[in-house]
N, C-alpha and C positions, 0 to 999 in steps of 0.2 A: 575383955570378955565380950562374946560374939553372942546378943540374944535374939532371937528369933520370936517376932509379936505377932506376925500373922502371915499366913501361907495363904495363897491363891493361885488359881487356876484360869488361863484362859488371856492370853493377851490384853483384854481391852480392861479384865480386871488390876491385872499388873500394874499395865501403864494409870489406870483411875490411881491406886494407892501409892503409888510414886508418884502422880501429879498432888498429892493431899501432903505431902512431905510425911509418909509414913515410913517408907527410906527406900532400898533399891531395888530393882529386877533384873535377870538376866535373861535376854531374849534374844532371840536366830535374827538374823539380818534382813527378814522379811516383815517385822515389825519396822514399822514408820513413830515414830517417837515425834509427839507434837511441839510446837515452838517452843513452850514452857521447858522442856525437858531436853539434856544433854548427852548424847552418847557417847561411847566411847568403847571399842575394839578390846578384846581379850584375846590377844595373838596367842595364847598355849592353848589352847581349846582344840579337839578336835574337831574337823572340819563337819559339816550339816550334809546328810547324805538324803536326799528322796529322791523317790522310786514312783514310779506311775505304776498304780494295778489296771490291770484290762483282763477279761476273762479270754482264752486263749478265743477261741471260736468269735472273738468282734475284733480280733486281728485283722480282719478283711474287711471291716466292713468301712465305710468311704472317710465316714466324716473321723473315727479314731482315729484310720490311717492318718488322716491331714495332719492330726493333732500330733501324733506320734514323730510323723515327719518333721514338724516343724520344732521340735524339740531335739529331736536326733540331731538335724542341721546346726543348729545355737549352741550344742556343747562341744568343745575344744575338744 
């Protein structure tokens, strides 16, 4: 039987109450899990999908563009 002791929100609380041995979290692959703590891959999962918002009209403007570009370039 599966009991549920405490729910949290917000990565750095997760990782706090799995460093306390209060038991596990499951987090996206941009969380960094400290030395104390062991990770491990959940291959069935569907994959993490983000999206950049920009309001259409700073499409043009320099430094977004940069930003935009050098993300567009980085994805396969």
């Amino acid at each position: 039987m599966v009991s549920i002791g405490i729910e949290a929100e917000g990565w750095a609380q997760m990782l706090h109450f799995v460093s306390l041995g209060v038991g596990l979290a499951t987090v996206n692959g941009c969380v960094t899990a400290g030395s104390d703590l062991v990770t491990r891959p959940i291959a069935d999962l569907a994959p993490v999908t983000y999206s950049v918002l920009v309001r259409p009209d700073d499409l043009a403007e320099t430094r977004i563009r940069g930003v935009l570009d050098v993300i567009e370039s980085s994805v396969p």
